[in-house]
CHARMM internal coordinates of N, CA and C (Angstrom, degrees):
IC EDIT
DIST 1 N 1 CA 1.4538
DIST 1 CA 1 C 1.5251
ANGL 1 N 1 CA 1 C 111.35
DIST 1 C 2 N 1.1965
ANGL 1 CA 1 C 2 N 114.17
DIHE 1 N 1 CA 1 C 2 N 10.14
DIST 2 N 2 CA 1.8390
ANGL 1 C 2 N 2 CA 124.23
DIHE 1 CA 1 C 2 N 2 CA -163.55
DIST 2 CA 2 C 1.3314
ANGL 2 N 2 CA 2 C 91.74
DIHE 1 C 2 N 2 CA 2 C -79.05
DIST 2 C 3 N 1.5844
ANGL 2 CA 2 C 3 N 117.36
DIHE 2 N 2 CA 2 C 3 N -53.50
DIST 3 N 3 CA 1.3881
ANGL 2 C 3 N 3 CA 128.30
DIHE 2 CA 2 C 3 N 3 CA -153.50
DIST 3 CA 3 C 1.5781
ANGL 3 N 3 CA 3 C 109.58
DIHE 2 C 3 N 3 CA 3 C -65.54
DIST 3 C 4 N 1.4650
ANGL 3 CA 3 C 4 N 123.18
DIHE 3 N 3 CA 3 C 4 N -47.75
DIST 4 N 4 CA 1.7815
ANGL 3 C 4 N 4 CA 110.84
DIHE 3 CA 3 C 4 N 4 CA 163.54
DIST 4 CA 4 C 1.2513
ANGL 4 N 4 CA 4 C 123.67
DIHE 3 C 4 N 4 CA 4 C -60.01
DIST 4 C 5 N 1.3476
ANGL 4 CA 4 C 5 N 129.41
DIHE 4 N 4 CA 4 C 5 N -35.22
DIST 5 N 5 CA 1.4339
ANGL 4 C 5 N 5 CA 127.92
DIHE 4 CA 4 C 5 N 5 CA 158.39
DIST 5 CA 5 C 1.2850
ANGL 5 N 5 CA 5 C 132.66
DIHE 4 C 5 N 5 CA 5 C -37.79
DIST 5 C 6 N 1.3153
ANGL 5 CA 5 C 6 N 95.07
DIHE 5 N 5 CA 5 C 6 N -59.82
DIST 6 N 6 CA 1.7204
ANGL 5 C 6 N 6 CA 113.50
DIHE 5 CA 5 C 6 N 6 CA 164.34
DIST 6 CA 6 C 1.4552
ANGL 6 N 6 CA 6 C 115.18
DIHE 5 C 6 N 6 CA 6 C -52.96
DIST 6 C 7 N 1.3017
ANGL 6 CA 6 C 7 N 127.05
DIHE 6 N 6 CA 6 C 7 N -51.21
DIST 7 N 7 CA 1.3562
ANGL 6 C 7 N 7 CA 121.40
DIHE 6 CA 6 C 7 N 7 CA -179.09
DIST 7 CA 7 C 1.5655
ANGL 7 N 7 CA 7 C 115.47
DIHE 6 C 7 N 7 CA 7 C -71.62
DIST 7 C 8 N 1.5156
ANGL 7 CA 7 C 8 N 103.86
DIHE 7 N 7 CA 7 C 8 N -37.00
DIST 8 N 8 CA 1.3527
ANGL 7 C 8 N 8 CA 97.35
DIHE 7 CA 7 C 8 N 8 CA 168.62
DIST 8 CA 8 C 1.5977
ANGL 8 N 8 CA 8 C 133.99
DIHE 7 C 8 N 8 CA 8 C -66.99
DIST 8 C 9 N 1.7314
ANGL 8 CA 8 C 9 N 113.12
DIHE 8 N 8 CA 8 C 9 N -16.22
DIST 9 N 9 CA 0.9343
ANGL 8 C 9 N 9 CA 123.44
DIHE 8 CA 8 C 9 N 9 CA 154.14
DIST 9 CA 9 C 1.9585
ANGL 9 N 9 CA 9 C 128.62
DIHE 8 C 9 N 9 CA 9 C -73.16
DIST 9 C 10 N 1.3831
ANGL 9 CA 9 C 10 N 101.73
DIHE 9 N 9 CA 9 C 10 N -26.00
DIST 10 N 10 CA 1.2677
ANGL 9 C 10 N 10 CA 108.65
DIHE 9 CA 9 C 10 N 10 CA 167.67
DIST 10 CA 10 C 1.8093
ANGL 10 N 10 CA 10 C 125.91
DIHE 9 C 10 N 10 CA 10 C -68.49
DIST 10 C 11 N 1.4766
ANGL 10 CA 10 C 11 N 96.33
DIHE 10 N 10 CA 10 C 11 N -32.49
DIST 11 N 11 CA 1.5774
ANGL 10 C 11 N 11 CA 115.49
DIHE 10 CA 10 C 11 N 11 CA 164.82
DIST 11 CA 11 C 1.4166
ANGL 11 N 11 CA 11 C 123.24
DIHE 10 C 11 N 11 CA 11 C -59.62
DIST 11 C 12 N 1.4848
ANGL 11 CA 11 C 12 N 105.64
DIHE 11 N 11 CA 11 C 12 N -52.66
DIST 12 N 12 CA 1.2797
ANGL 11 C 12 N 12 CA 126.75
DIHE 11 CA 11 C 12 N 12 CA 168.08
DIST 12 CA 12 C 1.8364
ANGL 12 N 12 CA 12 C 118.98
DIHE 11 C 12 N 12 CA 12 C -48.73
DIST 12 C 13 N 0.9540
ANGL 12 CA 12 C 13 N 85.77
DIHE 12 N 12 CA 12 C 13 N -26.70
DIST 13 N 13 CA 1.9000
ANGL 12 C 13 N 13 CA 84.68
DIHE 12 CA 12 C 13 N 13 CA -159.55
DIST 13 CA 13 C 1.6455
ANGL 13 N 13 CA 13 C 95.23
DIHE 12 C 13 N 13 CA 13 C -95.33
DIST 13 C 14 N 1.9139
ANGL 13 CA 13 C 14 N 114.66
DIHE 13 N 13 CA 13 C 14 N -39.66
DIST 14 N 14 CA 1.6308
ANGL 13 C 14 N 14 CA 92.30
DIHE 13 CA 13 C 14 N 14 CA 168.32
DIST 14 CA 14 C 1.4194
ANGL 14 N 14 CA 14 C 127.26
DIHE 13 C 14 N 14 CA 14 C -98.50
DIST 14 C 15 N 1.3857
ANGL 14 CA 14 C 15 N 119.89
DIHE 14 N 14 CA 14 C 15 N 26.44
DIST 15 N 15 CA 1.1993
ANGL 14 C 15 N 15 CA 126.56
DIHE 14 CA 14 C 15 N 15 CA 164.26
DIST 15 CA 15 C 1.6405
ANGL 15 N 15 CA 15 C 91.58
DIHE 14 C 15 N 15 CA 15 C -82.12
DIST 15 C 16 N 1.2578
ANGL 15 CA 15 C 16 N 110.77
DIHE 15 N 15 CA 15 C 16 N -49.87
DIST 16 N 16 CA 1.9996
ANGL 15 C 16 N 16 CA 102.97
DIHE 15 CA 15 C 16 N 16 CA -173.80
DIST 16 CA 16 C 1.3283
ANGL 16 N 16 CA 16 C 113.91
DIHE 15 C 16 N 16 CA 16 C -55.84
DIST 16 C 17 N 1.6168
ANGL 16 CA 16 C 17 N 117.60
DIHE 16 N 16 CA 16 C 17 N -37.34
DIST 17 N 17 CA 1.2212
ANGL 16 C 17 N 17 CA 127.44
DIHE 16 CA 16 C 17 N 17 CA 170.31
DIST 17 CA 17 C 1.6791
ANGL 17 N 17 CA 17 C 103.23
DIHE 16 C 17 N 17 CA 17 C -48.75
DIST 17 C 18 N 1.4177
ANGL 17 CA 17 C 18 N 114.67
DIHE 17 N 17 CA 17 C 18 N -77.70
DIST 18 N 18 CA 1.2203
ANGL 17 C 18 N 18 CA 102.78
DIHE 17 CA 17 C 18 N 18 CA -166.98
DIST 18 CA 18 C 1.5057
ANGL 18 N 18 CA 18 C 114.77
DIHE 17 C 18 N 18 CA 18 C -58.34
DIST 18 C 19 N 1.1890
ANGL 18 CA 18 C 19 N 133.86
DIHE 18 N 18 CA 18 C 19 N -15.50
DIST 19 N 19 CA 1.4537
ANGL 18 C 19 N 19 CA 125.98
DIHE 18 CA 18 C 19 N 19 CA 168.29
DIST 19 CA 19 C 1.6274
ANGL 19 N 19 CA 19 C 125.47
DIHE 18 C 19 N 19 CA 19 C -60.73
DIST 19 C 20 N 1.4100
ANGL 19 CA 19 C 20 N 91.09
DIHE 19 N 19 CA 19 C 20 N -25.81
DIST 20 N 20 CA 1.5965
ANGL 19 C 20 N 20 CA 101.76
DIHE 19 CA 19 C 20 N 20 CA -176.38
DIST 20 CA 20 C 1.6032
ANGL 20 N 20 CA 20 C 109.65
DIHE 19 C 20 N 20 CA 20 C -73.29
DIST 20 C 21 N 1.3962
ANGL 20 CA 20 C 21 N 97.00
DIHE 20 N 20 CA 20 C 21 N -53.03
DIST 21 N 21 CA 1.7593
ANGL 20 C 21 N 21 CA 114.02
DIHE 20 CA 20 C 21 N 21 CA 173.95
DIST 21 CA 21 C 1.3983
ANGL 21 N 21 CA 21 C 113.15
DIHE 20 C 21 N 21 CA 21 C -53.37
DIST 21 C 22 N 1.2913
ANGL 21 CA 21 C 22 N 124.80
DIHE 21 N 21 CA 21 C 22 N -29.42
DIST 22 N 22 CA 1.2204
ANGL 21 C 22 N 22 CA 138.42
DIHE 21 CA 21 C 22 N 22 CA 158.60
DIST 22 CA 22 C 1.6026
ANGL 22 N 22 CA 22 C 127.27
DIHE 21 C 22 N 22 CA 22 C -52.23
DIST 22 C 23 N 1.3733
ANGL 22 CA 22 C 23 N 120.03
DIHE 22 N 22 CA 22 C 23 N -57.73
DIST 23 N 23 CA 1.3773
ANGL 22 C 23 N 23 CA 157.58
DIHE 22 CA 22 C 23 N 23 CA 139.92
DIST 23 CA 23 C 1.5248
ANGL 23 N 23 CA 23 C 92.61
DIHE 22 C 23 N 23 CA 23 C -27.29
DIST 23 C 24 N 0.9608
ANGL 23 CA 23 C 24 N 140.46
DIHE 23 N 23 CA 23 C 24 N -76.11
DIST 24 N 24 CA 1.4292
ANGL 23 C 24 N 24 CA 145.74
DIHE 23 CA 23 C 24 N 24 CA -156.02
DIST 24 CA 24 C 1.2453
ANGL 24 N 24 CA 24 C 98.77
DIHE 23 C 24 N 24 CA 24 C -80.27
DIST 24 C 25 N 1.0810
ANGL 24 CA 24 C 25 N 139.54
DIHE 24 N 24 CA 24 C 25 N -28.26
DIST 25 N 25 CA 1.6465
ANGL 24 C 25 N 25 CA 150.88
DIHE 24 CA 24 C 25 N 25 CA 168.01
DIST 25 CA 25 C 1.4767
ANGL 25 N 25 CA 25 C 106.68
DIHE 24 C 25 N 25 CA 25 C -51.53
DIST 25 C 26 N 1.1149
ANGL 25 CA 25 C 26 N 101.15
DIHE 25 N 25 CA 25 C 26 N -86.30
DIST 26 N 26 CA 1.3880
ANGL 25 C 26 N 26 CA 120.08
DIHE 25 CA 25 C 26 N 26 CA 160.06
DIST 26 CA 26 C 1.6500
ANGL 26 N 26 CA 26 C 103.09
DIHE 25 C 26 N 26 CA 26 C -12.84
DIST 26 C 27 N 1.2163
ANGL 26 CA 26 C 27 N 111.77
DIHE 26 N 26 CA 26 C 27 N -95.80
DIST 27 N 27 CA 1.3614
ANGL 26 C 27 N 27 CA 125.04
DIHE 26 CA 26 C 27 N 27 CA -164.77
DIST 27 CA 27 C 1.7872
ANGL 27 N 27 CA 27 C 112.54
DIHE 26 C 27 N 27 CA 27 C -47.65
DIST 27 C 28 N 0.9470
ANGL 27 CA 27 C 28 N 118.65
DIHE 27 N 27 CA 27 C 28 N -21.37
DIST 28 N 28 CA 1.5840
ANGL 27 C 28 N 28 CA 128.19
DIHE 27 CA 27 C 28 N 28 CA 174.19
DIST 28 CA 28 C 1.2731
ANGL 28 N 28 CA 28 C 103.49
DIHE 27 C 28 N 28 CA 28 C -59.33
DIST 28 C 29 N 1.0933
ANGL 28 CA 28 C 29 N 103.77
DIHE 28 N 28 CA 28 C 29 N -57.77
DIST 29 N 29 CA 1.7507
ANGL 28 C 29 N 29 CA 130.61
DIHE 28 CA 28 C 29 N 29 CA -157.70
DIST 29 CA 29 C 1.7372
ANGL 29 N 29 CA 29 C 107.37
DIHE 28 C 29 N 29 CA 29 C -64.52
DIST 29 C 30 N 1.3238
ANGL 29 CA 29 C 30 N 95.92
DIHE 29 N 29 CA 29 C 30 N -48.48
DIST 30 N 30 CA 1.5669
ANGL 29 C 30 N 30 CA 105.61
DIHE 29 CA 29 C 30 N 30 CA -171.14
DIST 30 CA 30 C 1.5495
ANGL 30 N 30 CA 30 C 112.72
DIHE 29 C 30 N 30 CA 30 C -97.14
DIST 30 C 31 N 1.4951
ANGL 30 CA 30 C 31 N 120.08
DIHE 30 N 30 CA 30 C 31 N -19.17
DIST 31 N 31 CA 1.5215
ANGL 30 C 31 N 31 CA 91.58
DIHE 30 CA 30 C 31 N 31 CA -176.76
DIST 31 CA 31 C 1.9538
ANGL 31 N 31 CA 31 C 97.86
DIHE 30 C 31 N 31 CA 31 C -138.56
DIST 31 C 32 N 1.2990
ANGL 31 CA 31 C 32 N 133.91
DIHE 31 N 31 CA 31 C 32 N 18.97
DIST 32 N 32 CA 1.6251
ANGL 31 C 32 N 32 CA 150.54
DIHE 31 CA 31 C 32 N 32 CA 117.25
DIST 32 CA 32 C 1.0301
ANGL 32 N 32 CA 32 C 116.34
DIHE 31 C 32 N 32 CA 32 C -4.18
DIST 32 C 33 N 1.0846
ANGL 32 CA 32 C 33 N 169.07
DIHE 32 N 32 CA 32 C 33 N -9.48
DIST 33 N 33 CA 1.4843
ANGL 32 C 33 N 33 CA 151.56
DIHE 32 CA 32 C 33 N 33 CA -131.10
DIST 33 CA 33 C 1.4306
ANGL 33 N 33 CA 33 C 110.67
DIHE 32 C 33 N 33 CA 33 C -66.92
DIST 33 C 34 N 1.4396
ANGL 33 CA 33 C 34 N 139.08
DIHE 33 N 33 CA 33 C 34 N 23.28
DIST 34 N 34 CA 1.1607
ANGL 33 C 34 N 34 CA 127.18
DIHE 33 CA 33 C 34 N 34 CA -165.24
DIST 34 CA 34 C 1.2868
ANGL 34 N 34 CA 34 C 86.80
DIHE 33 C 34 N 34 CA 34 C -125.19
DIST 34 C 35 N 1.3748
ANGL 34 CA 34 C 35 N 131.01
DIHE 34 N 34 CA 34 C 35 N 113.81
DIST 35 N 35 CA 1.4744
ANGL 34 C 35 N 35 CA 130.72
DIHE 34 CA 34 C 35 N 35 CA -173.75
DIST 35 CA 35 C 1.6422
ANGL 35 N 35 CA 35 C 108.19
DIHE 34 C 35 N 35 CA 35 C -73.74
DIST 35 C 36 N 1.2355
ANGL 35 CA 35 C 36 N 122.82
DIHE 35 N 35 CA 35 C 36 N -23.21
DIST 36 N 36 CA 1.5668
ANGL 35 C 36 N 36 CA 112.32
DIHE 35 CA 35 C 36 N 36 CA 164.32
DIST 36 CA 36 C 1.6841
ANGL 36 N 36 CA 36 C 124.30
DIHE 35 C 36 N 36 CA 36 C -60.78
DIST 36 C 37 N 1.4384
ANGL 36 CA 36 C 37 N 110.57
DIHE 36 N 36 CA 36 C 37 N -49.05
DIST 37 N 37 CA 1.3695
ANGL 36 C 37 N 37 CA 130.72
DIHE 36 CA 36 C 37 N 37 CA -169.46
DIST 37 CA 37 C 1.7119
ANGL 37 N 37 CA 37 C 97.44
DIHE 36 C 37 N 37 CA 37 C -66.06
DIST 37 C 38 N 1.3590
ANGL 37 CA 37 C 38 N 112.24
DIHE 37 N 37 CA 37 C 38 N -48.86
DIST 38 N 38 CA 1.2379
ANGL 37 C 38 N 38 CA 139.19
DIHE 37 CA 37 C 38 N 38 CA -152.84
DIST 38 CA 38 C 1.7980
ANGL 38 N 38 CA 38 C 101.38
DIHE 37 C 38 N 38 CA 38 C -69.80
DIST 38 C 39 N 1.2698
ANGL 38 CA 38 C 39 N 117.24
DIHE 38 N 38 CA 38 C 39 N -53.68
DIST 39 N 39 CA 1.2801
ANGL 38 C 39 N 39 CA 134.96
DIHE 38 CA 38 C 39 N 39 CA 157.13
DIST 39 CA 39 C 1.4807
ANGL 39 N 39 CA 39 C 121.03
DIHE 38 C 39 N 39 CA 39 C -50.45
DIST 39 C 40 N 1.5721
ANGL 39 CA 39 C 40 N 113.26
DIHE 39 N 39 CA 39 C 40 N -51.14
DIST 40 N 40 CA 1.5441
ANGL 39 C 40 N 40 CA 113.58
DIHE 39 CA 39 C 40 N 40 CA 177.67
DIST 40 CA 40 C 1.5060
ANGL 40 N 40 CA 40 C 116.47
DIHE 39 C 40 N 40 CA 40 C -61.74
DIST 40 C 41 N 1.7590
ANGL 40 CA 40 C 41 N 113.50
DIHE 40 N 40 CA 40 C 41 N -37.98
DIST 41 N 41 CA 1.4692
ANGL 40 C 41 N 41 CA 126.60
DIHE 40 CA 40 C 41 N 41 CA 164.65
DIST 41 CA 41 C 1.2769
ANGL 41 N 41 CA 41 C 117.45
DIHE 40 C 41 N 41 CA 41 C -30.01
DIST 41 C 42 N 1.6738
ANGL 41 CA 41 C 42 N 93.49
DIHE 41 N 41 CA 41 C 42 N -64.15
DIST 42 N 42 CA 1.8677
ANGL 41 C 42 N 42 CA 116.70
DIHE 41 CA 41 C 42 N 42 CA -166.25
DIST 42 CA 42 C 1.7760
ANGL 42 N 42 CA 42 C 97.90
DIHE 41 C 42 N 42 CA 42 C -42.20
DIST 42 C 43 N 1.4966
ANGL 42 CA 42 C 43 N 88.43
DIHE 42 N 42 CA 42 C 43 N -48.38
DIST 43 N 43 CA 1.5776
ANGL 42 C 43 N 43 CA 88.58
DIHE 42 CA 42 C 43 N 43 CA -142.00
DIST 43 CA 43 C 1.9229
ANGL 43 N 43 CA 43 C 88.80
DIHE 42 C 43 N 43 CA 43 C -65.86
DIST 43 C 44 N 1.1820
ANGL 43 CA 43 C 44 N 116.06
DIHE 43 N 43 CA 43 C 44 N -82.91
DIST 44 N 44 CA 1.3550
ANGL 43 C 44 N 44 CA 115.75
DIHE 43 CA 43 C 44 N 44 CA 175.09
DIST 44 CA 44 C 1.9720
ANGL 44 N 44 CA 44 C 115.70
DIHE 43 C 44 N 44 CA 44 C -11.42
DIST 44 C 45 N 1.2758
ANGL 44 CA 44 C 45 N 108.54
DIHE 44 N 44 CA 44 C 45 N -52.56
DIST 45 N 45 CA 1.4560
ANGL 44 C 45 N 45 CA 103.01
DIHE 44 CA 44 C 45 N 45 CA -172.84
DIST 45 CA 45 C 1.8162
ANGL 45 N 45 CA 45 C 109.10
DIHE 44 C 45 N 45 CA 45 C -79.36
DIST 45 C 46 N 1.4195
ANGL 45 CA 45 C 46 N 106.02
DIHE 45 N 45 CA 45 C 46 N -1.12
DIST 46 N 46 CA 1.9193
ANGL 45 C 46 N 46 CA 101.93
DIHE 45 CA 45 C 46 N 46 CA -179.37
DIST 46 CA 46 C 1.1956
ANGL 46 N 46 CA 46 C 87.34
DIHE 45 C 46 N 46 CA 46 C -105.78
DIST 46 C 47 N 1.7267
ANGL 46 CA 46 C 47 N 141.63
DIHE 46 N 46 CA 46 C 47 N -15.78
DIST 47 N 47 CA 1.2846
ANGL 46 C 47 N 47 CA 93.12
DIHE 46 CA 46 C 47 N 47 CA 178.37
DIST 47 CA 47 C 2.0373
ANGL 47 N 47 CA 47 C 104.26
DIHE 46 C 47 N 47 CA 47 C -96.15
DIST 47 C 48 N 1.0921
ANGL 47 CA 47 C 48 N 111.59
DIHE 47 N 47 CA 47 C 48 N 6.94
DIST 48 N 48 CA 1.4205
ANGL 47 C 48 N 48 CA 131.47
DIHE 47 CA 47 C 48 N 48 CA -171.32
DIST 48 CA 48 C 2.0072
ANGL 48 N 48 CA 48 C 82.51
DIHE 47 C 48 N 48 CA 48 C -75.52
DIST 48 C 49 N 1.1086
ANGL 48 CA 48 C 49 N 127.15
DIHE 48 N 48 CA 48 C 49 N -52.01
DIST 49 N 49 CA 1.2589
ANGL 48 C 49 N 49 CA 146.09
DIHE 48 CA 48 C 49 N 49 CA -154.80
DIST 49 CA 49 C 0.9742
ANGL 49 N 49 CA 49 C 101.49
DIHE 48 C 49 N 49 CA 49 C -66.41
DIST 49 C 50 N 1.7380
ANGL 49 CA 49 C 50 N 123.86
DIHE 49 N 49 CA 49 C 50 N -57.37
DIST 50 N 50 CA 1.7783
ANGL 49 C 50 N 50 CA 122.81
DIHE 49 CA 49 C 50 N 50 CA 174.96
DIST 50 CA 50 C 1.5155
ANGL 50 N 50 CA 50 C 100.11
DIHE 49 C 50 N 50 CA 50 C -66.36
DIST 50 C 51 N 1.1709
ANGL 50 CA 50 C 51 N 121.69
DIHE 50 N 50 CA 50 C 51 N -64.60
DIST 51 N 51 CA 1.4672
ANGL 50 C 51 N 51 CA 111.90
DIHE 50 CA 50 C 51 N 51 CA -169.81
DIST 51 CA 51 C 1.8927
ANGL 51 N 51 CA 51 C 127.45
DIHE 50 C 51 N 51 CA 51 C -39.34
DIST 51 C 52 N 1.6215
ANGL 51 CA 51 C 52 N 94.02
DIHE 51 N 51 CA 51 C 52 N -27.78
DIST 52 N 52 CA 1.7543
ANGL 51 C 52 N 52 CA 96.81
DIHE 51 CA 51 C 52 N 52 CA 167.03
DIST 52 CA 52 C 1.1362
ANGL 52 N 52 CA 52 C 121.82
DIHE 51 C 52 N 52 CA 52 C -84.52
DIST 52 C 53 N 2.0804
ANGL 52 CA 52 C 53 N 110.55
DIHE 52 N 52 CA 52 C 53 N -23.37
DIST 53 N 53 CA 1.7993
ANGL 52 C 53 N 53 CA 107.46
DIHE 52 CA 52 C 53 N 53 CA 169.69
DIST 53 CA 53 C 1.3778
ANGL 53 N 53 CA 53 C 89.33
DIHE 52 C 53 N 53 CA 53 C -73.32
DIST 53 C 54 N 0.6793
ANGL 53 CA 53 C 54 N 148.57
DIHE 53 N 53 CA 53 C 54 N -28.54
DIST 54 N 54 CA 1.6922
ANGL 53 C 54 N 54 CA 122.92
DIHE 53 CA 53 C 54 N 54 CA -170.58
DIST 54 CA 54 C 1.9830
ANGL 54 N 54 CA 54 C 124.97
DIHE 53 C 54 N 54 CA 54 C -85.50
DIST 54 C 55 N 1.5860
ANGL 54 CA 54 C 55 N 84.44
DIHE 54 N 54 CA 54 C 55 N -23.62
DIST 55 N 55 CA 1.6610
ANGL 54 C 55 N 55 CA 96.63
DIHE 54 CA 54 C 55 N 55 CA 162.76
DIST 55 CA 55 C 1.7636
ANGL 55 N 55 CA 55 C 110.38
DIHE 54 C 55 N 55 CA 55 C -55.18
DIST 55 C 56 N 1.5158
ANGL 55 CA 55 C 56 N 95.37
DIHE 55 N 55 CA 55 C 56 N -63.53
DIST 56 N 56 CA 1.5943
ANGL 55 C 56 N 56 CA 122.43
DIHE 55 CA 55 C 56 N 56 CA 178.88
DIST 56 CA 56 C 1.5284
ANGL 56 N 56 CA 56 C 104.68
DIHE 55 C 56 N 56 CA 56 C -29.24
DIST 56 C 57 N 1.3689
ANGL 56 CA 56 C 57 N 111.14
DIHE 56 N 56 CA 56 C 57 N -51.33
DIST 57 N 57 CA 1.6721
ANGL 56 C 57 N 57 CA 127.23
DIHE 56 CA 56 C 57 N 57 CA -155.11
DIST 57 CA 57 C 1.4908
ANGL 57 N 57 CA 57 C 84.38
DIHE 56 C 57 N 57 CA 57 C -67.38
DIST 57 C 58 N 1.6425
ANGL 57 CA 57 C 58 N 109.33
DIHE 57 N 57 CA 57 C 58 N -55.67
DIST 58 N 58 CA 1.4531
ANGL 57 C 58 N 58 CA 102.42
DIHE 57 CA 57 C 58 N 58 CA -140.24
DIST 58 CA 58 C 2.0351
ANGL 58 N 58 CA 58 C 98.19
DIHE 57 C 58 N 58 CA 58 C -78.45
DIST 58 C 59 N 1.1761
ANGL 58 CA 58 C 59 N 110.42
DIHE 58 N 58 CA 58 C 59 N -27.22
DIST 59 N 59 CA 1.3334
ANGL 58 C 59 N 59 CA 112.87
DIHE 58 CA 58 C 59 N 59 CA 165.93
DIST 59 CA 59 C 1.3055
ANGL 59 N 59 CA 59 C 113.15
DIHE 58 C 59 N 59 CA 59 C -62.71
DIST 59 C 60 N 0.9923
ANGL 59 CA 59 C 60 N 139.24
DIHE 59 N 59 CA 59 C 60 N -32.79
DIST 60 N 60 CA 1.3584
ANGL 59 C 60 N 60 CA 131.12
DIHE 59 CA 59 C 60 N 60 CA 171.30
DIST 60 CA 60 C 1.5891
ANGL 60 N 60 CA 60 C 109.25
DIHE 59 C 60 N 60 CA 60 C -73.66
DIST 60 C 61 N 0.7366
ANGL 60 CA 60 C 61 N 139.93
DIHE 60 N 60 CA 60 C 61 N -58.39
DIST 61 N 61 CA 1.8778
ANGL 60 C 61 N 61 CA 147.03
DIHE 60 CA 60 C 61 N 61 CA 174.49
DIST 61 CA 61 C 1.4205
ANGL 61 N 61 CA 61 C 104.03
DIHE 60 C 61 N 61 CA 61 C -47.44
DIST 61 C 62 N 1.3709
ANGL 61 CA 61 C 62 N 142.80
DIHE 61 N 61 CA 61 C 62 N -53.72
DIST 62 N 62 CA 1.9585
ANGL 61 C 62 N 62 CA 130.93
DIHE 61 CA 61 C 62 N 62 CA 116.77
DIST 62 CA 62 C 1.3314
ANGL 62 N 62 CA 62 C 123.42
DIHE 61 C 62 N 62 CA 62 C 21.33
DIST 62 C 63 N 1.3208
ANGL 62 CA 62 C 63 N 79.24
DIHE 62 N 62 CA 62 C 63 N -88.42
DIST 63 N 63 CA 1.8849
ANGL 62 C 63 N 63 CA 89.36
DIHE 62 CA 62 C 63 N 63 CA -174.88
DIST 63 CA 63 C 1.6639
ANGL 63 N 63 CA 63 C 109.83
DIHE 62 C 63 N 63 CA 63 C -77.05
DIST 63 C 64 N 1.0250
ANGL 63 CA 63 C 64 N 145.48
DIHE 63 N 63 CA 63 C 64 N -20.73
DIST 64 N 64 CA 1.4222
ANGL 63 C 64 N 64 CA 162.70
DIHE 63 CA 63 C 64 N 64 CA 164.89
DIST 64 CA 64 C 1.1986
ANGL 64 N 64 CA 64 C 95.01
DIHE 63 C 64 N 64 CA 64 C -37.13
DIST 64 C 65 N 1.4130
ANGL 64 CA 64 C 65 N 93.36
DIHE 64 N 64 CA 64 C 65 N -82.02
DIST 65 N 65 CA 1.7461
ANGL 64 C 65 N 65 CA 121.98
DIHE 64 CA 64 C 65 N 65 CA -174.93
DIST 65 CA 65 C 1.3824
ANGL 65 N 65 CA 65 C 127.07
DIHE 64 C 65 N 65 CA 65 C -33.05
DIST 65 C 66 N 1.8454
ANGL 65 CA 65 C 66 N 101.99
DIHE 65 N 65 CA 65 C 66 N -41.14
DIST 66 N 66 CA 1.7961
ANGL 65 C 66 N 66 CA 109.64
DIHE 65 CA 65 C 66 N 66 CA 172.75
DIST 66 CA 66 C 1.8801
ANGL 66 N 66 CA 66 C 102.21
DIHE 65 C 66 N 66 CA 66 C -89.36
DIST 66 C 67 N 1.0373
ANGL 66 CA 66 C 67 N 125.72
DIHE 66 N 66 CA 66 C 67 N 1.57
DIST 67 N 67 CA 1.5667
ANGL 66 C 67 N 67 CA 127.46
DIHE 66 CA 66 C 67 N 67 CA -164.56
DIST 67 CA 67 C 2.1896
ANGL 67 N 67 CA 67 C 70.27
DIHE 66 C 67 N 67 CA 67 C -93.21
DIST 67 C 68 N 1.7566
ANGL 67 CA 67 C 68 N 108.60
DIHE 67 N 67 CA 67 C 68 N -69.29
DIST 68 N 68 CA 1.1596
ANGL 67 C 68 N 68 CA 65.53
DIHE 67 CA 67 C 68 N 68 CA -159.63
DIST 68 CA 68 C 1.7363
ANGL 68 N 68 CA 68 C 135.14
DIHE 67 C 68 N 68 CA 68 C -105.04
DIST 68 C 69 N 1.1916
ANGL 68 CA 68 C 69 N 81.49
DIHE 68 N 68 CA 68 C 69 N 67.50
DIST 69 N 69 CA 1.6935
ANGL 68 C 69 N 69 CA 105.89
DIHE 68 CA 68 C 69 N 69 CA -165.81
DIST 69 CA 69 C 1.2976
ANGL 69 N 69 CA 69 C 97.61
DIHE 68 C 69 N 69 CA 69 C -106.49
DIST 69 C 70 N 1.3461
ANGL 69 CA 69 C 70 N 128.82
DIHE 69 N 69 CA 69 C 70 N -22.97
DIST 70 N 70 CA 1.4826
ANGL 69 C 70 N 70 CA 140.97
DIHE 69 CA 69 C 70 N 70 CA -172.22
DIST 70 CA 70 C 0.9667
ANGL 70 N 70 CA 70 C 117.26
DIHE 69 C 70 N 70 CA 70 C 118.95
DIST 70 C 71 N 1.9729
ANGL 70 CA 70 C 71 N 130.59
DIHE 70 N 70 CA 70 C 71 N -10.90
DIST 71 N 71 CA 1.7421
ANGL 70 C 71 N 71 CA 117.53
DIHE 70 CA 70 C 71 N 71 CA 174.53
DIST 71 CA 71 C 1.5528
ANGL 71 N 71 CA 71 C 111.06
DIHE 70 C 71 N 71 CA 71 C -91.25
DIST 71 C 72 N 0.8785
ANGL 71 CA 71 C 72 N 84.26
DIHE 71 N 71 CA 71 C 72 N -173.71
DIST 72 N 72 CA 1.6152
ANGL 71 C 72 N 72 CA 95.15
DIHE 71 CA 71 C 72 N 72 CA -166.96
DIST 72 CA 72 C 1.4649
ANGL 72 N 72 CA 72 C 110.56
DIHE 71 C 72 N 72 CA 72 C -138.37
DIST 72 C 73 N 1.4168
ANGL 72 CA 72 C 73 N 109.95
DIHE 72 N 72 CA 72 C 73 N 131.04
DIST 73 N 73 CA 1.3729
ANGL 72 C 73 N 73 CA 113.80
DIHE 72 CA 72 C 73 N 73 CA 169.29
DIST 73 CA 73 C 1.5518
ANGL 73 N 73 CA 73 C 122.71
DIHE 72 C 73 N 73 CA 73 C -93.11
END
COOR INIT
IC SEED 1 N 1 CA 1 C
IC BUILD
């Protein structure tokens, strides 16, 4: 029973990831005013941004995978 836990904890942690990167998105955007700094942010935190949807993805296809194997999260 370790193994749905675990994935559901693995799901859990880069959905928070991507919320944070999100959060930090946000905050670039809205309180930056220096369009150089402001731009160098962007860019660094969107590609920070795909790399956590794709954490997300692959944690979800994980936990999927033991749901349909027979465990349950």
């Amino acid at each position: 029973m370790r193994q749905p836990f675990h994935e559901a904890l693995g799901l859990n942690q880069a959905i928070e990831d991507l919320a944070r990167t999100i959060r930090a998105l946000h905050t670039v955007d809205t309180h930056i005013s220096d369009g150089n700094d402001n731009e160098g942010c962007r860019i660094s935190l969107s590609r920070l941004l795909m790399a956590d949807l794709g954490a997300v993805e692959a944690a979800e296809r994980k936990a999927w995978a033991v749901v349909v194997k027979g465990g349950a999260l």
